[in-house]
N, CA and C of each residue as an Amber inpcrd file, in Angstrom:
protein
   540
  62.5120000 212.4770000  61.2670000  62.7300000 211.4560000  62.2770000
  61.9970000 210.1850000  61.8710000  62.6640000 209.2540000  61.2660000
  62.0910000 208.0340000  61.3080000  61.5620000 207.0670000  62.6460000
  60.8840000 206.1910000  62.9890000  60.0690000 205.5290000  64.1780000
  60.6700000 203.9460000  62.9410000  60.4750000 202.6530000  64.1220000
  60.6430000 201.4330000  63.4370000  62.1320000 200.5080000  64.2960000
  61.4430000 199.3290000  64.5420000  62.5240000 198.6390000  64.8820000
  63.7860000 199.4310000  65.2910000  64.5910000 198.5700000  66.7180000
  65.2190000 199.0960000  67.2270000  66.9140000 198.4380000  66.3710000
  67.8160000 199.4100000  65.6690000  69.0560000 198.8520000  65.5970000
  69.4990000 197.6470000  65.6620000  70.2240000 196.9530000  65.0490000
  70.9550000 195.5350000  65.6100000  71.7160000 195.1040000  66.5200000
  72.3070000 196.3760000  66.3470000  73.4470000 196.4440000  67.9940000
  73.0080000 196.3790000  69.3440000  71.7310000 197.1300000  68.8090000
  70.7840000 197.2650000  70.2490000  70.5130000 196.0100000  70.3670000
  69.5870000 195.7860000  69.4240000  69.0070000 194.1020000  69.8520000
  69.5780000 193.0050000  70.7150000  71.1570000 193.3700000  70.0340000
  71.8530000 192.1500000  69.8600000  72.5970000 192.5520000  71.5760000
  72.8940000 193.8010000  71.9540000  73.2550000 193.9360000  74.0230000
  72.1360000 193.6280000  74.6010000  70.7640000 194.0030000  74.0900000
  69.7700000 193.4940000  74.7430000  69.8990000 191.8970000  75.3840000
  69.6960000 191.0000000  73.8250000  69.7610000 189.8660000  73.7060000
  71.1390000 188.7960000  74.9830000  72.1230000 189.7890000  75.0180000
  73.5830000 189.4860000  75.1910000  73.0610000 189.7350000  77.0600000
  72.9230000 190.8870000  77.2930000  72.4680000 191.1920000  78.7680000
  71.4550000 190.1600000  79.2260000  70.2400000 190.1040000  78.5840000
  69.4340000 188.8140000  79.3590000  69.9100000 187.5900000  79.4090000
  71.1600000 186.7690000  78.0600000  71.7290000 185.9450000  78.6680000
  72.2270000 185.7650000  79.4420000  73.3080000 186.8530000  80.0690000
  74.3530000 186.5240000  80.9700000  73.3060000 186.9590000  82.5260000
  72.5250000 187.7860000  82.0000000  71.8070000 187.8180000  83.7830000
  70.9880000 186.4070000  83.7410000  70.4610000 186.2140000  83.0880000
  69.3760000 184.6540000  82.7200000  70.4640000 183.6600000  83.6600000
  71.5500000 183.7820000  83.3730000  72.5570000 182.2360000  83.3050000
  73.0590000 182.7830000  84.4790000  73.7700000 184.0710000  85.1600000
  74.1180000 184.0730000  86.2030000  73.2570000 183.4890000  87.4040000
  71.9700000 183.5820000  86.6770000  70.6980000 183.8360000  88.1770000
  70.4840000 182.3410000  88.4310000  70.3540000 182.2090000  87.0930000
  70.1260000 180.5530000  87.3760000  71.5020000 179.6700000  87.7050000
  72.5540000 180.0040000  87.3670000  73.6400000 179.2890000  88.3510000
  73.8350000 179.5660000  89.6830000  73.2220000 180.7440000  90.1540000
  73.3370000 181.2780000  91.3550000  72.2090000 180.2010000  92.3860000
  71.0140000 180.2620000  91.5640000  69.8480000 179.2570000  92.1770000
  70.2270000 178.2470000  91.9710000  70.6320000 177.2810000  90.9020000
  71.3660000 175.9330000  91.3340000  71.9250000 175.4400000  92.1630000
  73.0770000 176.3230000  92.1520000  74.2400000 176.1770000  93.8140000
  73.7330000 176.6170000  95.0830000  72.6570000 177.7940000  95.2310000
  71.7850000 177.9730000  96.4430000  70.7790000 176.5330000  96.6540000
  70.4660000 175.5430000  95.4970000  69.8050000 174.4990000  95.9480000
  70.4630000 173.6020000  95.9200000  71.7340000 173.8120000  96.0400000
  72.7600000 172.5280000  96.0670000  72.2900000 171.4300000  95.1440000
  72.1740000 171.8540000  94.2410000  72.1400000 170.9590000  92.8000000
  73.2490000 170.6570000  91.9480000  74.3230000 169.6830000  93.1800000
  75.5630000 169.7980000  93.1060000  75.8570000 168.0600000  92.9960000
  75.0190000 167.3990000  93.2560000  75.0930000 165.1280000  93.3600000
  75.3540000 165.2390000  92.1470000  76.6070000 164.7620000  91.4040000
  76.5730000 164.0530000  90.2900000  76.8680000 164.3470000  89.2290000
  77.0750000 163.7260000  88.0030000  77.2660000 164.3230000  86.7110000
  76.1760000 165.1700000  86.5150000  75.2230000 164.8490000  86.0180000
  73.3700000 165.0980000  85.5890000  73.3590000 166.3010000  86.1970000
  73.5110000 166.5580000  87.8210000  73.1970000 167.7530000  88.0860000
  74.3120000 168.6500000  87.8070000  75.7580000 168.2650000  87.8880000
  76.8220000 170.0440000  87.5990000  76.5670000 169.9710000  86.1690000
  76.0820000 169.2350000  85.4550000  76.2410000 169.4400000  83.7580000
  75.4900000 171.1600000  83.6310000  74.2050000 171.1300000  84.1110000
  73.7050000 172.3580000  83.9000000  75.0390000 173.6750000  84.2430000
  75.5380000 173.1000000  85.6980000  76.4510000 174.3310000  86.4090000
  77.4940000 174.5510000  85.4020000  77.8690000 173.4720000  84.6960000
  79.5030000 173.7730000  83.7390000  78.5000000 174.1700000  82.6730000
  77.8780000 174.2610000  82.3940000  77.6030000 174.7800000  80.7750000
  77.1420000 176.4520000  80.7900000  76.1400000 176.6940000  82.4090000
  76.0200000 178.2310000  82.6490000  77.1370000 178.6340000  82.4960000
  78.2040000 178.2160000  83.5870000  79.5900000 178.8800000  83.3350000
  80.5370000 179.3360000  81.7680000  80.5290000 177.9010000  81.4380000
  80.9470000 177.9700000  80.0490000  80.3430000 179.0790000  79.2250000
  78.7550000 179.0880000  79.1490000  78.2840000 179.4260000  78.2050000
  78.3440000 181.5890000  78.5610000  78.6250000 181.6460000  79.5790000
  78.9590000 183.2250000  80.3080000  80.2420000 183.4360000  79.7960000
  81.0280000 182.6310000  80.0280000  82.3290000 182.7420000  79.2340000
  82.3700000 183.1070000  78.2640000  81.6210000 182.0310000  76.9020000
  81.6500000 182.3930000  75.7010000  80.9350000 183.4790000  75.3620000
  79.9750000 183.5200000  76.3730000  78.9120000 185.0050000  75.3730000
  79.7740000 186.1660000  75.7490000  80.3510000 186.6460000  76.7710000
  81.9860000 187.3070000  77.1180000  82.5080000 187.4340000  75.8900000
  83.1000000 186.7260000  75.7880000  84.3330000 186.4510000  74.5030000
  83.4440000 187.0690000  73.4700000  82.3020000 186.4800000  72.7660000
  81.7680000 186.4960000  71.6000000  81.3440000 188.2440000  71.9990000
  80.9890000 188.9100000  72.8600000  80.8830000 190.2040000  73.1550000
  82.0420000 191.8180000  72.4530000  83.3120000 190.5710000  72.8770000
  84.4520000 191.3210000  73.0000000  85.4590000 191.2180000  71.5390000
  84.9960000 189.7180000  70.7300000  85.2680000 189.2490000  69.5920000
  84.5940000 188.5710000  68.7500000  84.6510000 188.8430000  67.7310000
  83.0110000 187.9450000  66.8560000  83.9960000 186.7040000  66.1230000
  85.0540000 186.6690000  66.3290000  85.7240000 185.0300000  65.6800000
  85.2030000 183.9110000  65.5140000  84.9530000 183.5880000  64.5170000
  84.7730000 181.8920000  64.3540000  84.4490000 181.1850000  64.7630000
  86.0920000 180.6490000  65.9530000  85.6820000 179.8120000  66.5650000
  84.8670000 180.2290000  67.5550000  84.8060000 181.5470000  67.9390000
  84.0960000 181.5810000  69.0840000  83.0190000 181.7280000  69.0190000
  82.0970000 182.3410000  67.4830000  80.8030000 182.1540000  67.1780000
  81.2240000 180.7720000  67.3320000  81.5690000 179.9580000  66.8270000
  81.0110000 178.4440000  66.8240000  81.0360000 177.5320000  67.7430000
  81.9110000 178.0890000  68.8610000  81.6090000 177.1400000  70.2740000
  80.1340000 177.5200000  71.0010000  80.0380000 179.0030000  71.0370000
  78.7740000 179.4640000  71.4120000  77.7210000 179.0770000  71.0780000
  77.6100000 178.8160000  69.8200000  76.7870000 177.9290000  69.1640000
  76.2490000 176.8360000  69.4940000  77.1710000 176.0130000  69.4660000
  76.8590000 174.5070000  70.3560000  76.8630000 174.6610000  71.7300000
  77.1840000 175.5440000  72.1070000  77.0180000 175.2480000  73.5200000
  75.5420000 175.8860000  74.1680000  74.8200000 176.6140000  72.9990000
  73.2890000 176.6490000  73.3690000  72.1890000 175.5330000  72.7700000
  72.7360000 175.1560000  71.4820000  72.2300000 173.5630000  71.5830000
  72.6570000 172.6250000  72.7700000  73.4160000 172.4800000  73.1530000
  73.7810000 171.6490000  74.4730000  73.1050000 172.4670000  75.9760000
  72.6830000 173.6040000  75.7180000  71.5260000 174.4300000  76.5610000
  70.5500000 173.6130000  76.4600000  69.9200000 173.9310000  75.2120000
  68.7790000 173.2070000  75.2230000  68.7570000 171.6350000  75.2160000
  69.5080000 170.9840000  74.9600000  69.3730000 169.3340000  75.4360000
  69.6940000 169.0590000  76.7640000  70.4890000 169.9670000  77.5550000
  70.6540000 169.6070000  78.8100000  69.2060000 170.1890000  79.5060000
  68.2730000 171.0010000  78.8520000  67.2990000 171.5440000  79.5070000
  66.0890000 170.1090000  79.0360000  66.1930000 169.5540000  78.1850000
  65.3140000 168.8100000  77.8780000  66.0330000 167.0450000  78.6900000
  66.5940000 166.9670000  78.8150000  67.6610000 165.9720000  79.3680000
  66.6370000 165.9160000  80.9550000  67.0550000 167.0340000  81.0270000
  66.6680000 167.8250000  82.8920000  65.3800000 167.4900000  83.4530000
  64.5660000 167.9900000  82.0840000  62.7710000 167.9960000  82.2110000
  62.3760000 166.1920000  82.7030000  63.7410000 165.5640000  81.4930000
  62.8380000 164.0050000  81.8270000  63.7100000 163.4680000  83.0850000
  64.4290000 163.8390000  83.7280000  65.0820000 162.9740000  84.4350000
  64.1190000 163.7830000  85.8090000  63.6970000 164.8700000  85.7110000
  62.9780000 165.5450000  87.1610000  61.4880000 164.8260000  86.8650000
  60.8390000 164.7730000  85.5420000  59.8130000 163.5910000  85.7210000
  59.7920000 162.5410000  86.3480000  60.8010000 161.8330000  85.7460000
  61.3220000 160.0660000  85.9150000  61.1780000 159.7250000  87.8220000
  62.3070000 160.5370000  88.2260000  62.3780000 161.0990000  89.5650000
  60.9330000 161.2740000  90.5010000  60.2550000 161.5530000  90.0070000
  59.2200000 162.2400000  90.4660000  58.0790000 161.4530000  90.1450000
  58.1380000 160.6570000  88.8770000  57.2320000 159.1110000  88.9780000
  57.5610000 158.5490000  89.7090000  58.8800000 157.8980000  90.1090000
  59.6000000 156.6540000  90.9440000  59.5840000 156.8660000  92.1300000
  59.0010000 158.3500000  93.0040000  58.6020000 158.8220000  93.9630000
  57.3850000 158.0170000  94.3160000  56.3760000 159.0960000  93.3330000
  55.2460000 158.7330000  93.3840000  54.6130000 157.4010000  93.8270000
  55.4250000 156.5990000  92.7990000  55.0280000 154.9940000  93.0370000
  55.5980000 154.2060000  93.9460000  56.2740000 154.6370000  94.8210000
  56.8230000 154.1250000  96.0270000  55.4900000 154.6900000  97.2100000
  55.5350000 155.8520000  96.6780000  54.1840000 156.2950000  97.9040000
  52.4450000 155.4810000  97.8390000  53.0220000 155.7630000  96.6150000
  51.0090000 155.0510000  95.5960000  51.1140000 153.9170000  94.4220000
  52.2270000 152.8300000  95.0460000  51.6710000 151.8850000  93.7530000
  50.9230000 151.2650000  92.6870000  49.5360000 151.9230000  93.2400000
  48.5970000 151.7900000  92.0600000  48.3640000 152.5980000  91.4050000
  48.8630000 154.2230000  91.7390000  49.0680000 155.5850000  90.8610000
  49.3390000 154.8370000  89.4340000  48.4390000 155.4850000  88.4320000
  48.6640000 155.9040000  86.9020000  48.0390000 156.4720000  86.0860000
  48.2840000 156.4490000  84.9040000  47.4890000 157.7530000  84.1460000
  47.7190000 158.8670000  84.4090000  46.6390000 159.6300000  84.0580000
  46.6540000 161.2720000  84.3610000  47.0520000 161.2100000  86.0900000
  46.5080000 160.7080000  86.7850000  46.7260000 161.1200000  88.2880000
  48.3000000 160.6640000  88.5780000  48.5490000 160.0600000  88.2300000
  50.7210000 159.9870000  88.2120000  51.0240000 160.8330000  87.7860000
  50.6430000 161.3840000  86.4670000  50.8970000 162.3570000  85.5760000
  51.3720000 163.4320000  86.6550000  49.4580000 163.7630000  86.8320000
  49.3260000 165.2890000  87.5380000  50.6180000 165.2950000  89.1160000
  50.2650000 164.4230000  89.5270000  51.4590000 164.2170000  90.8390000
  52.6740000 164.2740000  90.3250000  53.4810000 163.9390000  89.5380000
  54.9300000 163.6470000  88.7880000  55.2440000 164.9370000  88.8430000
  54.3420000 165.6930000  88.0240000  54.0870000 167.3080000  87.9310000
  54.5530000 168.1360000  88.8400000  53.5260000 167.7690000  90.1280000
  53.8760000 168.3940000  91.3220000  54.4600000 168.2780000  92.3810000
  55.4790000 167.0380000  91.9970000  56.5170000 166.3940000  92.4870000
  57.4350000 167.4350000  93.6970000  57.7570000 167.0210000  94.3700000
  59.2300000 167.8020000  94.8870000  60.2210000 168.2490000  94.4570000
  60.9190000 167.9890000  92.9180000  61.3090000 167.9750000  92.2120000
  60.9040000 168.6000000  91.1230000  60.9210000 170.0580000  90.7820000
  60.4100000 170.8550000  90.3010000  60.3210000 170.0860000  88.3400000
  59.4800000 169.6100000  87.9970000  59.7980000 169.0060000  86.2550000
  59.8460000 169.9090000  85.4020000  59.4130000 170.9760000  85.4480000
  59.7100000 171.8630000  84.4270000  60.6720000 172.8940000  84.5950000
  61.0210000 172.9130000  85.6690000  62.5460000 174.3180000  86.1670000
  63.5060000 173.6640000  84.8790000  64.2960000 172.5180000  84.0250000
  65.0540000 172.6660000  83.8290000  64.1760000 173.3700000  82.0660000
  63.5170000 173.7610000  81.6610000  62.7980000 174.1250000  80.7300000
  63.7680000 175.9330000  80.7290000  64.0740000 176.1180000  81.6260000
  65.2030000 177.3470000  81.8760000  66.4680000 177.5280000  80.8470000
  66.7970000 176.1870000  81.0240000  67.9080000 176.3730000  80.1530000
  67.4650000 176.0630000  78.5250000  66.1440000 175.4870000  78.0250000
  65.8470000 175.9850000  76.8310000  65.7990000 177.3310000  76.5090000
  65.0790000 177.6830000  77.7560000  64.9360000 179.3750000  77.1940000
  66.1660000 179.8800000  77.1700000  66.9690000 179.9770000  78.1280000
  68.4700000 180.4020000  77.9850000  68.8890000 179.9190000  76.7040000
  68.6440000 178.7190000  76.2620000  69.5610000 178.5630000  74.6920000
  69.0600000 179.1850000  73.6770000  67.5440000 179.5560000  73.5750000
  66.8020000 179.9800000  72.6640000  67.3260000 181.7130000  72.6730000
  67.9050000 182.2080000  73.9200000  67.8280000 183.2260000  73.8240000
  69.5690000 183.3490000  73.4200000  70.2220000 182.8780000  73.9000000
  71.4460000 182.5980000  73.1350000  71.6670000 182.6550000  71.5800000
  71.0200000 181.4480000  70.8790000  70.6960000 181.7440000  69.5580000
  70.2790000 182.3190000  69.0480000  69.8520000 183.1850000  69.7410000
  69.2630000 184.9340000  69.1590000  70.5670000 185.6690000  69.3540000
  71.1780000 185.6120000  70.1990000  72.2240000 186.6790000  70.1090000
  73.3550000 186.0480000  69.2020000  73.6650000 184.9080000  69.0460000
  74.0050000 184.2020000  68.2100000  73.7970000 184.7580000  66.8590000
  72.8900000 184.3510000  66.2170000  72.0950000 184.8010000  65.1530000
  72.1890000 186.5390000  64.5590000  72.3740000 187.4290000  66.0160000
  72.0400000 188.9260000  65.6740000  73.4810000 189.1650000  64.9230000
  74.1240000 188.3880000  66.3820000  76.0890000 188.6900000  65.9380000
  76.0140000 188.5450000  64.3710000  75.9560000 187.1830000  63.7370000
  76.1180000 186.5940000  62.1680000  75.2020000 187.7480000  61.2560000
  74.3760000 188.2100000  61.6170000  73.7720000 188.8630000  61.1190000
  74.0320000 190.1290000  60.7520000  74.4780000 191.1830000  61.9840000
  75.3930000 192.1910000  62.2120000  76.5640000 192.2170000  61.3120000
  77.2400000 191.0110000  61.5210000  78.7530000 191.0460000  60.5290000
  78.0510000 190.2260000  58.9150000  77.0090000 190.1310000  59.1590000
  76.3680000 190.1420000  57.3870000  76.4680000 191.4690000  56.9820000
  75.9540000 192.5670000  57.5390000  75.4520000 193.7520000  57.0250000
  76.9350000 194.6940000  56.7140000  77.1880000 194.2520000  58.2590000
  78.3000000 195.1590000  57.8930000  79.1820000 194.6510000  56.4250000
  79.0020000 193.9320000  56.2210000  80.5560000 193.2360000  55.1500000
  79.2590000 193.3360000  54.0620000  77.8750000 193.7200000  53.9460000
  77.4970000 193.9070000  52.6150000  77.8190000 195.8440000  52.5000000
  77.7430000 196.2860000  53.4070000  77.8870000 197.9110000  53.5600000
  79.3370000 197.7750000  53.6140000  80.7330000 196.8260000  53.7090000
  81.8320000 197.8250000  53.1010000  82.0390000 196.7810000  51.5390000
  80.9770000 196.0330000  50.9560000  81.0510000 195.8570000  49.5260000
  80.6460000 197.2020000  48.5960000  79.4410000 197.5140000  49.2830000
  78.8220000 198.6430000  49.1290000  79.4910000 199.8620000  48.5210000
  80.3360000 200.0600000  49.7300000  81.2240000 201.1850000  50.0510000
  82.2070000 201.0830000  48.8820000  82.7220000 200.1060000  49.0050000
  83.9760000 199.5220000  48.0630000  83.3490000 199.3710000  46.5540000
  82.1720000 199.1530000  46.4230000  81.8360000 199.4380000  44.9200000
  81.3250000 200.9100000  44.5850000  81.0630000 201.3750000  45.3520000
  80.5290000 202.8690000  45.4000000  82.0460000 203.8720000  44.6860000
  82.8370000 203.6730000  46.1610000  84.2220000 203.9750000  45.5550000
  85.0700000 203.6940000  44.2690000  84.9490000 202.3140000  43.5890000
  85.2160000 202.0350000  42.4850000  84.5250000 202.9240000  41.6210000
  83.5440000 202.8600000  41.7070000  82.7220000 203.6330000  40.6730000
  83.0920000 204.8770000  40.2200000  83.2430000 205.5050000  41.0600000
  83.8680000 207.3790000  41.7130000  85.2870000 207.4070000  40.5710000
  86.0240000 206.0620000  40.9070000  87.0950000 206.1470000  40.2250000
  87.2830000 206.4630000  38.8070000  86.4120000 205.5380000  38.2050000
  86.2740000 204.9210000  37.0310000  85.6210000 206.5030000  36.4810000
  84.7670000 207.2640000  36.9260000  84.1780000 207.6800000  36.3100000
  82.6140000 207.3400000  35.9950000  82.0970000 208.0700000  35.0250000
  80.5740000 207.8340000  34.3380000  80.8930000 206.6640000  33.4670000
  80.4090000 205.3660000  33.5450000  80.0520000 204.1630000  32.9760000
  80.8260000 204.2790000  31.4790000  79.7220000 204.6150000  30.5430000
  79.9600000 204.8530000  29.5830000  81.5940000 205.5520000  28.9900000
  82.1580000 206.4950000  29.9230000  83.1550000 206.8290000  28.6800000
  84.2540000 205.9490000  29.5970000  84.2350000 205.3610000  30.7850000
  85.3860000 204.6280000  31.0050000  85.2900000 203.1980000  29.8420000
  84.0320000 202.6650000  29.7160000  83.8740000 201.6530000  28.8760000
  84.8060000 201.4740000  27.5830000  84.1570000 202.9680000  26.6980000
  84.9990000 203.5190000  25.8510000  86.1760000 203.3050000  26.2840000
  86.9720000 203.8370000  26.9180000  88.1200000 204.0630000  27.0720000
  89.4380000 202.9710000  27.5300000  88.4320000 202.1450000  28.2370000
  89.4620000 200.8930000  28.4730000  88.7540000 199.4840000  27.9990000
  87.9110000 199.2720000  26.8580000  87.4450000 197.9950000  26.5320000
  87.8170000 198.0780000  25.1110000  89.0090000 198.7050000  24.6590000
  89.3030000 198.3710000  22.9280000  89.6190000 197.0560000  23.2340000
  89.2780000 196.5300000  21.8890000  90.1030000 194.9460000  21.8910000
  91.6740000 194.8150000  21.4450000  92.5400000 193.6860000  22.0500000
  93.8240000 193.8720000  21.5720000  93.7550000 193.6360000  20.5330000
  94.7560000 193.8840000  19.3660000  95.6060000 193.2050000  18.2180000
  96.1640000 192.1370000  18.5770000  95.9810000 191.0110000  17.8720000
  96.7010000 189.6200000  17.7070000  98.2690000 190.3750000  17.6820000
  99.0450000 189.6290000  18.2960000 100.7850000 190.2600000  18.2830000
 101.2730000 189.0170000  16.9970000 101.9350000 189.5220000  15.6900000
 102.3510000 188.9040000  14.7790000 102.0520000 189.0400000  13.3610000
């Protein structure tokens, strides 16, 4: 009985399950906080969706295009999560300084922080992309192995054919005669 790291397949439903619960929960809490005004705010809601979609698909088919929309669409995770972080700052300064015009420095800072406007909740959808690109990554990885294990296979089998090295060598490397 060998002990050691768990399978790829495993990894990779692991990886696949915490996205889609990660992204359900957090689209579920978006729309429970009606974080629904505007472009800025459904961008997060269409990309959870989207991105449940694709990890679906990419579940059910490892294609191309569909590794490669998945792809970008957890880089666009993570920029809409970093997008998020500064606009719930920004928000949350322009608060501030309506309440405390002479607020700055660290004490804007620390208040911006603890804003009404949560500044680090959209830091969620980094992690969601980060964890995406792991399952991302396991998939490409998975169909690495496999396609080096049926080269494998497929040279293994050649081999079988041919025989022991040596007398197939012999046997099919005479050189031709020039014809004439």
């Amino acid at each position: 009985m060998t002990t050691g790291a768990p399978p790829l397949p495993t990894i990779r439903r692991l990886l696949a399950a915490t996205f889609l619960a990660g992204s359900v929960g957090t689209g579920a809490e978006l729309l429970l906080m009606e974080h629904t005004e505007g472009v800025w705010q459904n961008a997060p809601l269409a990309l959870l969706g989207l991105g449940c979609l694709t990890g679906a698909a990419l579940a059910i088919t490892t294609r191309r295009a569909v590794r490669q929309t998945f792809r970008v669409l957890m880089l666009l995770f993570a920029s809409s999560g970093i997008a998020g972080a500064v606009l719930h700052y920004d928000g949350n300064v322009e608060f501030e300084r309506e309440l405390n015009p002479e607020a700055s420095g660290f004490t804007l800072f620390r208040e911006a922080m603890k804003g009404a406007t949560p500044a680090l909740a959209p830091g969620t959808m980094i992690l969601l992309g980060a964890v995406g690109w792991a399952y991302y990554r396991t998939t490409v990885a998975l169909l690495d192995s496999t396609a080096d294990d049926a080269v494998a296979i497929a040279s293994k089998n050649d081999t079988n054919r041919r025989g022991s090295g040596a007398a197939y060598d012999r046997k099919f490397s005479t050189q031709r005669k020039p014809i004439g």
